[in-house]
ROVO-539320 format. One record per residue (C-alpha): residue number from 1; residue in one letter; x, y, z. Coordinates in steps of 0.25 Angstrom, whole numbers. Layout:
N
+-----+------+-------+-------+-------+
| pos | code |    xx |    yy |    zz |
+-----+------+-------+-------+-------+
| NUM |    a |     X |     Y |     Z |
...
+-----+------+-------+-------+-------+
//
This chain:
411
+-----+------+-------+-------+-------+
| pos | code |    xx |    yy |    zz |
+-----+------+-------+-------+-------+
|   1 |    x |  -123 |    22 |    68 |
|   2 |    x |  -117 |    14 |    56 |
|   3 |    x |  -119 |    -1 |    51 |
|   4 |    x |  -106 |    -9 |    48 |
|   5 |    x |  -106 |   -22 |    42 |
|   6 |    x |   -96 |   -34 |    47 |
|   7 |    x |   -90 |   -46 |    45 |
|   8 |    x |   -86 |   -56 |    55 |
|   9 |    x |   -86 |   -70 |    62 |
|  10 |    x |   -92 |   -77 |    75 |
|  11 |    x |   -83 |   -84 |    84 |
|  12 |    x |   -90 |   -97 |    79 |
|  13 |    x |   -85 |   -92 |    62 |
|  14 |    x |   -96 |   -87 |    58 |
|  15 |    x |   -94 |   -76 |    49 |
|  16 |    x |  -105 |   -64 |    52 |
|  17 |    x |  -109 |   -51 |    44 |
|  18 |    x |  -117 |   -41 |    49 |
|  19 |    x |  -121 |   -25 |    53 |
|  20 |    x |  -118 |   -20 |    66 |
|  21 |    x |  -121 |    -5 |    67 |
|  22 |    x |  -113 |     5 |    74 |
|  23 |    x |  -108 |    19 |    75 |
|  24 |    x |   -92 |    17 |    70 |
|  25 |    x |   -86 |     5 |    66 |
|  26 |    x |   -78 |     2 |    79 |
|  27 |    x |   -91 |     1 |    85 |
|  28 |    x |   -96 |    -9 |    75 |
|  29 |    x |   -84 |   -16 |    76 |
|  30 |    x |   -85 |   -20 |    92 |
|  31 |    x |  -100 |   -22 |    90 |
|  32 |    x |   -97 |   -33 |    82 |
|  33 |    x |   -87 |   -40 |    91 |
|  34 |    x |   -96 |   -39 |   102 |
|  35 |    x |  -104 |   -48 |    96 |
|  36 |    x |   -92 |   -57 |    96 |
|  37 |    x |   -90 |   -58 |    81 |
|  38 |    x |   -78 |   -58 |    74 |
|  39 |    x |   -76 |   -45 |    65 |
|  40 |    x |   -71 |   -46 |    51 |
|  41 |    x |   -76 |   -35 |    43 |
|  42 |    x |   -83 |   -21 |    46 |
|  43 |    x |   -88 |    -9 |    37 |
|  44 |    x |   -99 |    -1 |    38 |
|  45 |    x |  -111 |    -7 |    31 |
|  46 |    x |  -111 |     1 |    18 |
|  47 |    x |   -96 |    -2 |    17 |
|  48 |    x |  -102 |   -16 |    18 |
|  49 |    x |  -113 |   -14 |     9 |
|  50 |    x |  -104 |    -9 |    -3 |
|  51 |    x |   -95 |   -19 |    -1 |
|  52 |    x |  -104 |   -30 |    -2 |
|  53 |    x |  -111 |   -24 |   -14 |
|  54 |    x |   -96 |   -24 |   -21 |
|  55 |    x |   -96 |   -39 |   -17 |
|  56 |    x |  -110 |   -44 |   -24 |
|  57 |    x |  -107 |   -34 |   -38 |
|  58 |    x |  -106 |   -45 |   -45 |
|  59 |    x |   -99 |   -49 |   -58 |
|  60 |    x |   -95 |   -33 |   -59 |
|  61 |    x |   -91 |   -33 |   -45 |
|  62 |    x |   -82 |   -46 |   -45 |
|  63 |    x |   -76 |   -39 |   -59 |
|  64 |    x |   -69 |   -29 |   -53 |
|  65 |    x |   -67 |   -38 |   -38 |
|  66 |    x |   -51 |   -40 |   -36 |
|  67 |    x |   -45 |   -54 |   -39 |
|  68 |    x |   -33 |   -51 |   -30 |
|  69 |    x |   -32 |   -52 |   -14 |
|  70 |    x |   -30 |   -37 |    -8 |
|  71 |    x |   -21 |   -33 |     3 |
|  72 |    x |   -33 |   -29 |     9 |
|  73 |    x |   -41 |   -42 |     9 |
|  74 |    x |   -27 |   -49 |    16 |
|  75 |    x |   -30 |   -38 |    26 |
|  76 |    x |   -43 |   -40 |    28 |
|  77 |    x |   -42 |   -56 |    29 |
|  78 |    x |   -29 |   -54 |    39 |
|  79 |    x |   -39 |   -47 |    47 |
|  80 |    x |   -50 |   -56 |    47 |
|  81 |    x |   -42 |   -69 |    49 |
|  82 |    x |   -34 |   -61 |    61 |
|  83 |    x |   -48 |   -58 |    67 |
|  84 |    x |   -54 |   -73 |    62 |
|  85 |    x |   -41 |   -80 |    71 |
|  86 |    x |   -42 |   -70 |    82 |
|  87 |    x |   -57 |   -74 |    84 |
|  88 |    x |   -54 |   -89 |    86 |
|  89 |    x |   -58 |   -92 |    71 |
|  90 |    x |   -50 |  -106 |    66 |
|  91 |    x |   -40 |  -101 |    55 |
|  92 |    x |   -48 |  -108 |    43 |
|  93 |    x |   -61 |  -106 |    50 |
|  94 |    x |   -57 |   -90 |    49 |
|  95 |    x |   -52 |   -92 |    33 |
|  96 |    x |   -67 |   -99 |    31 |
|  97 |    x |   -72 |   -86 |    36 |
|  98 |    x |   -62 |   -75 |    29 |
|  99 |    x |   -66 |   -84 |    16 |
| 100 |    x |   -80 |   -80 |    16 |
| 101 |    x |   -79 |   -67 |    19 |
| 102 |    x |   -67 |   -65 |     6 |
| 103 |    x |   -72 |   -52 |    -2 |
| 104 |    x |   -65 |   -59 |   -16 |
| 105 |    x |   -63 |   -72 |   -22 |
| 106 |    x |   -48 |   -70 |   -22 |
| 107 |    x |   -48 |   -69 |    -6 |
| 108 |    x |   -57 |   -79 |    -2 |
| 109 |    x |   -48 |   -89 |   -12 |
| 110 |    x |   -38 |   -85 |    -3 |
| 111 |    x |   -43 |   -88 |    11 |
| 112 |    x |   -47 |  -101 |     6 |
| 113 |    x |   -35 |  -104 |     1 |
| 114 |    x |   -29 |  -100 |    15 |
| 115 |    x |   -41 |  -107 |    21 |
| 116 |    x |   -38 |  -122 |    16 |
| 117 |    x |   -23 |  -119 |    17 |
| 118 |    x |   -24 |  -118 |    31 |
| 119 |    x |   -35 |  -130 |    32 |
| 120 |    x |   -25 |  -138 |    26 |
| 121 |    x |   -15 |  -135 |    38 |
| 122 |    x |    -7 |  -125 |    33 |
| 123 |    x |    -4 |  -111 |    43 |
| 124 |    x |   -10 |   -99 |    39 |
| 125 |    x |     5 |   -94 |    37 |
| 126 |    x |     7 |  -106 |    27 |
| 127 |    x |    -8 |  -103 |    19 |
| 128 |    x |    -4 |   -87 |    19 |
| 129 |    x |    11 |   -91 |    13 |
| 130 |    x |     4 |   -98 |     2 |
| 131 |    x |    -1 |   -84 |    -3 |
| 132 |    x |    12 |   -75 |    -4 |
| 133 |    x |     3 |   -66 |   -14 |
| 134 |    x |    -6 |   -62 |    -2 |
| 135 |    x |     1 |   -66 |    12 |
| 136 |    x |    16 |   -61 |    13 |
| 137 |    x |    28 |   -66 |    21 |
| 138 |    x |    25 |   -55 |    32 |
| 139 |    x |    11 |   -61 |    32 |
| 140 |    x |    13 |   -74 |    33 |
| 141 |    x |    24 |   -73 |    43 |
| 142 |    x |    16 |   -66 |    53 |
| 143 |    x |     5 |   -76 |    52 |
| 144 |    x |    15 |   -88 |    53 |
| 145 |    x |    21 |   -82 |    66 |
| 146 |    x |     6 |   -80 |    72 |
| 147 |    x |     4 |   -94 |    68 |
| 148 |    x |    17 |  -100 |    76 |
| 149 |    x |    11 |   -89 |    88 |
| 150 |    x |    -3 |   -94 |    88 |
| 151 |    x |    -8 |   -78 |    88 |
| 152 |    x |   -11 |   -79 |    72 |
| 153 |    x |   -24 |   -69 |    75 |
| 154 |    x |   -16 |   -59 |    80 |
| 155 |    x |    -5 |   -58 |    71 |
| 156 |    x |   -17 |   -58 |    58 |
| 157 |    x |   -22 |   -46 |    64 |
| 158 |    x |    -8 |   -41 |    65 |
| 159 |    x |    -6 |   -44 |    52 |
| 160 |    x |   -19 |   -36 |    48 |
| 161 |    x |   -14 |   -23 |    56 |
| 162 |    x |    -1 |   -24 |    47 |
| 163 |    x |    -8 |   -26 |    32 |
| 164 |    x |   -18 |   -14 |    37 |
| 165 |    x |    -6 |    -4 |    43 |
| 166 |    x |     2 |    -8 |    30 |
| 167 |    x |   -11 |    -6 |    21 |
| 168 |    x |   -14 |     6 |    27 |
| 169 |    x |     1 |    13 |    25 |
| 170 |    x |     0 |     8 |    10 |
| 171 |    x |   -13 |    14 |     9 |
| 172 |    x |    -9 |    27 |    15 |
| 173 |    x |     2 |    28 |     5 |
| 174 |    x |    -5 |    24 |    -8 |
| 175 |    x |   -16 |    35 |    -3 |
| 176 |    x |    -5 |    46 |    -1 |
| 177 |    x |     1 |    42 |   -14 |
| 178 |    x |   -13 |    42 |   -21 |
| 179 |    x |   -16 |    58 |   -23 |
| 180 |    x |    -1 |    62 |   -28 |
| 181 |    x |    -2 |    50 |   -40 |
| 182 |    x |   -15 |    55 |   -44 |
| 183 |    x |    -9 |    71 |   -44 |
| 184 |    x |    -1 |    64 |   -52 |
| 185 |    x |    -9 |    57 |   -62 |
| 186 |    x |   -20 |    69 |   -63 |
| 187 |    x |    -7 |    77 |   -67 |
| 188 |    x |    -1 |    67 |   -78 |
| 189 |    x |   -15 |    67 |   -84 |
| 190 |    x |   -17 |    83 |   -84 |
| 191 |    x |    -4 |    87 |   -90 |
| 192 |    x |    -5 |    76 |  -100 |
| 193 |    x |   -19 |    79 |  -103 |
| 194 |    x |   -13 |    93 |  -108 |
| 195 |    x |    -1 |    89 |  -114 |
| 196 |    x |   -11 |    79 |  -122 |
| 197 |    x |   -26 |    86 |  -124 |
| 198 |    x |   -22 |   102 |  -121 |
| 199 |    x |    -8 |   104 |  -127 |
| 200 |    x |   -11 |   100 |  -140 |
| 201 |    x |   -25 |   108 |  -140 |
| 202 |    x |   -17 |   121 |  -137 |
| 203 |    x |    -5 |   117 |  -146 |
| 204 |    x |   -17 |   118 |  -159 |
| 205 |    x |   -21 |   133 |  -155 |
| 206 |    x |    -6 |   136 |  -151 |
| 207 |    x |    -2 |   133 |  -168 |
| 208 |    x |   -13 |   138 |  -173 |
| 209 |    x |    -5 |   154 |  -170 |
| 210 |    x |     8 |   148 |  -175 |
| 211 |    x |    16 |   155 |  -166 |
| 212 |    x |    27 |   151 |  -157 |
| 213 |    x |    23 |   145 |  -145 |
| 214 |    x |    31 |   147 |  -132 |
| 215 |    x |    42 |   138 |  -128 |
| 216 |    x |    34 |   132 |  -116 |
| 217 |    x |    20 |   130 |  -125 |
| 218 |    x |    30 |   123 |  -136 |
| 219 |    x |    36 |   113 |  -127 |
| 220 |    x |    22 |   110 |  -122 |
| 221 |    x |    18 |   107 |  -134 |
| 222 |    x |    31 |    99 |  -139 |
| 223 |    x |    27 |    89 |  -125 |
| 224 |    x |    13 |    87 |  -130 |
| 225 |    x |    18 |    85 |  -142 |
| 226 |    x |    28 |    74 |  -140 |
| 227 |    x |    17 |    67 |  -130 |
| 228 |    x |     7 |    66 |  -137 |
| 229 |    x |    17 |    62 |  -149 |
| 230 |    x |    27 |    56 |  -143 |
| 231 |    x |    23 |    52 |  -130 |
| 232 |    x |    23 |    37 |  -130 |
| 233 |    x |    36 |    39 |  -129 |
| 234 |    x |    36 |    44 |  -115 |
| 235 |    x |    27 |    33 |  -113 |
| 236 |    x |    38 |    22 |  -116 |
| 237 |    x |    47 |    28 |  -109 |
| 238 |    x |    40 |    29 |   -97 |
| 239 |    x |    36 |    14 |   -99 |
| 240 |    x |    51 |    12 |  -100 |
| 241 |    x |    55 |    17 |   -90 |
| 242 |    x |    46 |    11 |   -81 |
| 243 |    x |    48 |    -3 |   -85 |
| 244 |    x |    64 |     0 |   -84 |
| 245 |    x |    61 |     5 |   -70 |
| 246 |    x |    52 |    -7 |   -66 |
| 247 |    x |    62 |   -16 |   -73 |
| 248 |    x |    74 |   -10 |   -64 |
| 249 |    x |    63 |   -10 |   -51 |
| 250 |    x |    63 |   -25 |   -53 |
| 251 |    x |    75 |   -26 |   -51 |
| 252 |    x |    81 |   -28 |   -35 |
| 253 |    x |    93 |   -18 |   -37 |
| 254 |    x |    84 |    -7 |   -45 |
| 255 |    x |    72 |    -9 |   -35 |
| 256 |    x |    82 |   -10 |   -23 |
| 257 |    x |    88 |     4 |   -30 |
| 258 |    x |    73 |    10 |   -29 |
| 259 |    x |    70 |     6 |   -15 |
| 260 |    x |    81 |    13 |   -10 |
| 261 |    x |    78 |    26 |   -18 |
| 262 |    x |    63 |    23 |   -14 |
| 263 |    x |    68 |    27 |     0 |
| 264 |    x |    76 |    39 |    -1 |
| 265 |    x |    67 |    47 |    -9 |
| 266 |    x |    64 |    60 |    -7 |
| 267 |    x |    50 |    61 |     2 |
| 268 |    x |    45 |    48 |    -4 |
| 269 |    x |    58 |    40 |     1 |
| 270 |    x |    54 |    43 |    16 |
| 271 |    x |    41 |    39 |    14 |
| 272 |    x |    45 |    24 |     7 |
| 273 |    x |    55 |    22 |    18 |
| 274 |    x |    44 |    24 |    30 |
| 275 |    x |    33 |    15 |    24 |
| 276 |    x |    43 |     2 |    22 |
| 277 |    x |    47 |     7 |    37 |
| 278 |    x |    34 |     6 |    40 |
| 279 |    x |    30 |    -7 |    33 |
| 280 |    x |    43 |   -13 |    38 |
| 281 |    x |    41 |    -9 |    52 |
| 282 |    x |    26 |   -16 |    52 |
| 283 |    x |    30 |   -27 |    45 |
| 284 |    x |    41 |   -31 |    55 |
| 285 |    x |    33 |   -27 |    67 |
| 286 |    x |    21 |   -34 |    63 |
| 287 |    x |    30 |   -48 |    59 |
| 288 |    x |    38 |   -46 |    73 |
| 289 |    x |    24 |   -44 |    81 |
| 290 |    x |    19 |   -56 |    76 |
| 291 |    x |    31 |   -67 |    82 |
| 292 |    x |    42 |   -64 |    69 |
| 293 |    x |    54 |   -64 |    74 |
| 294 |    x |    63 |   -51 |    70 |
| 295 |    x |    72 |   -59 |    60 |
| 296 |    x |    62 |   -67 |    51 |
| 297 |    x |    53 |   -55 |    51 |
| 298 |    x |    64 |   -45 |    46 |
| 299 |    x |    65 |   -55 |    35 |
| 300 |    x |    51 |   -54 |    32 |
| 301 |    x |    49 |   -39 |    32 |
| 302 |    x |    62 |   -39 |    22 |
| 303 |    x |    52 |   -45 |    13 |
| 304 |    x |    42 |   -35 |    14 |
| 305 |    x |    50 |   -23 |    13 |
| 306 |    x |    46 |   -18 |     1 |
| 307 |    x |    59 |    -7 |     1 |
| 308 |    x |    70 |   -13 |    -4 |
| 309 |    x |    79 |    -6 |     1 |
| 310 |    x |    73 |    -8 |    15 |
| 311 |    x |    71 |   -23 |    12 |
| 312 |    x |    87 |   -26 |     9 |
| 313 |    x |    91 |   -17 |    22 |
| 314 |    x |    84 |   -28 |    29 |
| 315 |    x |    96 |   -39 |    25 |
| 316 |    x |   105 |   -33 |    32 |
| 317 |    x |    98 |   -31 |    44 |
| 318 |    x |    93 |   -45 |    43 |
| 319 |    x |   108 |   -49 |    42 |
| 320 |    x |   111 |   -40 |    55 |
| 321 |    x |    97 |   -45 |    63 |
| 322 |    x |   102 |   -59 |    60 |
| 323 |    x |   116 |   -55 |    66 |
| 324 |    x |   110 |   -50 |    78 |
| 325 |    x |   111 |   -35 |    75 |
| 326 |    x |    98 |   -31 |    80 |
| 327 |    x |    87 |   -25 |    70 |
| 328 |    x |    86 |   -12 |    72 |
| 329 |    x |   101 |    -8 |    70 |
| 330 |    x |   104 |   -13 |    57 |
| 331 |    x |    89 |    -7 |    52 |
| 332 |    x |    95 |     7 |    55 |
| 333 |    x |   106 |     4 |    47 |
| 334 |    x |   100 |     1 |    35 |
| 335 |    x |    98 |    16 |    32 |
| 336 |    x |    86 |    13 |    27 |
| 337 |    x |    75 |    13 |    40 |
| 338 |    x |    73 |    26 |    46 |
| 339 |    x |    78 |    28 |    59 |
| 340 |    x |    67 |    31 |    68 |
| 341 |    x |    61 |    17 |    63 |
| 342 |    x |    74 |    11 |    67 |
| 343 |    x |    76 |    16 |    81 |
| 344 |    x |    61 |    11 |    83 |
| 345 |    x |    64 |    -3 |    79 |
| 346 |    x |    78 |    -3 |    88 |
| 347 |    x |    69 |     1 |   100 |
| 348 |    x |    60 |   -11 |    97 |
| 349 |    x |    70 |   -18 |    95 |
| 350 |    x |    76 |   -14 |   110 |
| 351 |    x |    63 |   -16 |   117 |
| 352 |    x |    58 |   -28 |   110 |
| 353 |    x |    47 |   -22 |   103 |
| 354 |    x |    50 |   -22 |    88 |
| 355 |    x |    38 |   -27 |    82 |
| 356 |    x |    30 |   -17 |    89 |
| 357 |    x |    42 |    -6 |    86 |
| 358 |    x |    41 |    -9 |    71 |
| 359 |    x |    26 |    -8 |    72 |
| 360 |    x |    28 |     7 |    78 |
| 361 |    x |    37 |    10 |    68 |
| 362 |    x |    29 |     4 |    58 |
| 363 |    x |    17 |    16 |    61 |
| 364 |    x |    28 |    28 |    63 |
| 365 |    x |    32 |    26 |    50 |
| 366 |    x |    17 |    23 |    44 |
| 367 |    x |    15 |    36 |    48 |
| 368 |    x |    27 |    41 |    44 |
| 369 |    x |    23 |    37 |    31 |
| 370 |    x |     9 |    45 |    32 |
| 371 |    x |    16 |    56 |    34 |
| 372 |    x |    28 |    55 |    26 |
| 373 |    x |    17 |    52 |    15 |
| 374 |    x |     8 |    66 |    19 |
| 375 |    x |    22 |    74 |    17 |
| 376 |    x |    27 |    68 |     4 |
| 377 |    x |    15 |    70 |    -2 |
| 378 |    x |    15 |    85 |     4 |
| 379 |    x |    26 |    86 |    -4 |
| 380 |    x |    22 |    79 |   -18 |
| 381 |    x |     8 |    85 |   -17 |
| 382 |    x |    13 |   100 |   -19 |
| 383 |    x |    22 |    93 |   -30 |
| 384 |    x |    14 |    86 |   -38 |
| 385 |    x |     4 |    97 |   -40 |
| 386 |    x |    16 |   109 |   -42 |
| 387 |    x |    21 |    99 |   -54 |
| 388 |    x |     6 |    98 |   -59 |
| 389 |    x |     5 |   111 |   -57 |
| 390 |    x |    18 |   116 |   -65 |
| 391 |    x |    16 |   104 |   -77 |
| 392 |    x |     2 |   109 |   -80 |
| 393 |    x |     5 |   125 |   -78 |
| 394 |    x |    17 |   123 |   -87 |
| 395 |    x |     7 |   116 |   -97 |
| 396 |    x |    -5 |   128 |   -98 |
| 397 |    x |     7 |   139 |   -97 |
| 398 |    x |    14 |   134 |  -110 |
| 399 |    x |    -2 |   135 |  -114 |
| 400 |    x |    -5 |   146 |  -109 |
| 401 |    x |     8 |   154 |  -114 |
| 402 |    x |     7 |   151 |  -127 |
| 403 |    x |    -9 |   156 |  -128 |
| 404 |    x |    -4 |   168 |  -121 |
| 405 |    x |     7 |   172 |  -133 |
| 406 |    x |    -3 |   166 |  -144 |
| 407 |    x |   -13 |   177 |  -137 |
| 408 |    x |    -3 |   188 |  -134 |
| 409 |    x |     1 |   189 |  -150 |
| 410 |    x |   -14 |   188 |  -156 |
| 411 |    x |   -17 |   200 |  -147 |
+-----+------+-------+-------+-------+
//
């Protein structure tokens, strides 16, 4: 058996913490709803226990605490509030307890900003329009159309399920990409560390025989030469060309230019095209589940595709949707969605499903994007370390090489 700590609220507001012991978390979970609370927050207790050390660390503590609201605190509090509302709690009375339970300074300023918007009579859509920085159009949208259908509780936690499946395929992806930029970086710092420190060590006991060096120990040491020389040189230039390149990025032709290479890469281009699939696909499921209708929420997602490319495809088949040309049709001819996406959406389309289409699509192609991510790093893995490989054996063999002859002619 375990102990877990909780969070949460009685039917009458009252916000509860506890210990509940238990053998899994599940099981914790329903023992707390048995007593007819509302659950907020649980974690094991030493979870709870580090985490509430963290909180009372003081001056050094609040140092180092973020200023900024997270993604994941806009999660959590999407949560909360979905569970507050769908408990019966009054929408200010829910914000008086989401107030109190802020881990930073930075949140709970928010939710009281919120909070005395929406006592002031403004809708929660109007308070969240009011924060662009922290509540997007999609956002706010779908809380306006679970306003106009009275099922605001419903749609929040529908909202939650979308910032979690979409936090969760970024994370998947920044974790893949995590151990092939470190190859990398350990790489970088182990040639230049011989190029710098090792090299020039050799190069002193290389003169001190005077004789001729072969070709490849020569050219090693010319390289160190000039970067340890000369090498600022590379510096600015890289610089340069970065800022030549950001410059040009900035730009809407250049970025629209890079979008489209972006998605016909070799390996990579496959897997960008599948995760704006898959965002695009949740996004217009999610906004067409909650009451948007296709039109208006097509324009919506055209703002959120981060793909360029993919987003100005959309205006024509906005133009064509307008027209009466249907959705799915005019998406296939775009050239740009892959086809088994398109057929799922014409079937939804056929059978009046869509939103629930899109959502299906949505998770074929998040784990099309797990596997797409497992193959293409198959493939740079082996890469990466051949190239380290072959940079550093090239390095101790024009060592090597020359120490040979220097040994070869002394005996």
């Amino acid at each position: 058996m375990a102990l877990f700590a909780f969070e949460a609220v009685r039917q009458s507001g009252e916000p509860v913490s506890a210990q509940v012991e238990a053998a899994t978390e599940a099981e914790a979970v329903e023992r707390v709803r048995e007593q007819g609370l509302i659950l907020l927050k649980i974690q094991t207790a030493a979870s709870a226990a580090i985490a509430s050390h963290q909180k009372k660390s003081g001056t050094f503590g609040r140092l180092f605490a973020s200023r900024k609201i997270t993604r994941d605190q806009i999660v959590s509090f999407t949560r909360d509030l979905a569970n507050l509302i769908g408990a019966g709690l009054p929408l200010d009375r829910a914000f008086e307890l989401l107030v109190g339970l802020a881990d930073t300074g930075p949140q709970a300023a928010l939710l009281q900003d919120l909070r005395d918007r929406v006592r002031g009579g403004k809708a929660l859509s109007q308070a969240l329009a009011e924060h662009p920085k922290h509540f997007d159009r999609l956002y706010v949208n779908m809380v306006r159309a679970g306003e106009a259908s009275g099922t605001l509780g419903p749609v929040l936690a529908r909202i939650s399920e979308f910032q979690e499946r979409s936090a969760e395929l970024r994370s998947s992806v920044q974790s893949a990409l995590l151990y092939p930029i470190v190859l990398v970086g350990v790489a970088v710092v182990a040639v230049l560390t011989m190029i710098f420190f090792v090299v020039p060590k050799f190069e002193a006991t290389f003169r001190q025989f005077g004789k001729a060096l072969p070709p490849a120990t020569e050219n090693l040491l010319a390289l160190s030469h000039w970067l340890r020389d000369d090498g600022w040189m590379l510096l600015i230039g890289v610089a340069a060309l970065v800022i030549l390149v950001r410059g040009r990025l900035r730009t809407p032709q250049g970025q629209l230019n890079w979008h489209r290479r972006k998605l016909t890469l070799p390996v990579m281009g496959d897997l960008f095209s599948k995760i704006e699939v898959a965002r695009f696909a949740r996004t217009l499921g999610t906004l067409l589940g909650n009451g948007v209708s296709l039109l208006p929420a097509l324009t919506i997602v055209k703002d959120t595709v981060e793909n360029r490319a993919l987003a100005g495809s959309l205006d024509g088949v906005l133009a064509r949707l307008k027209a009466g040309q249907g959705f799915a049709r005019p998406l296939m001819e775009t050239g740009l969605y892959p086809k088994l996406a398109v057929h799922m959406v014409a079937v939804g389309e056929e059978t009046g499903r869509l939103d629930s289409m899109l959502i299906k699509v949505a998770d074929v192609y998040d784990q099309e994007v797990n596997t797409a991510l497992k193959r293409a790093l198959g493939l740079l893995e082996p890469v990466l370390i051949l190239t380290l490989a072959v940079v550093v054996g090239g390095i101790i063999f024009s060592l090597m090489s020359a120490l040979l002859g220097l040994t070869e002619f002394n005996v």
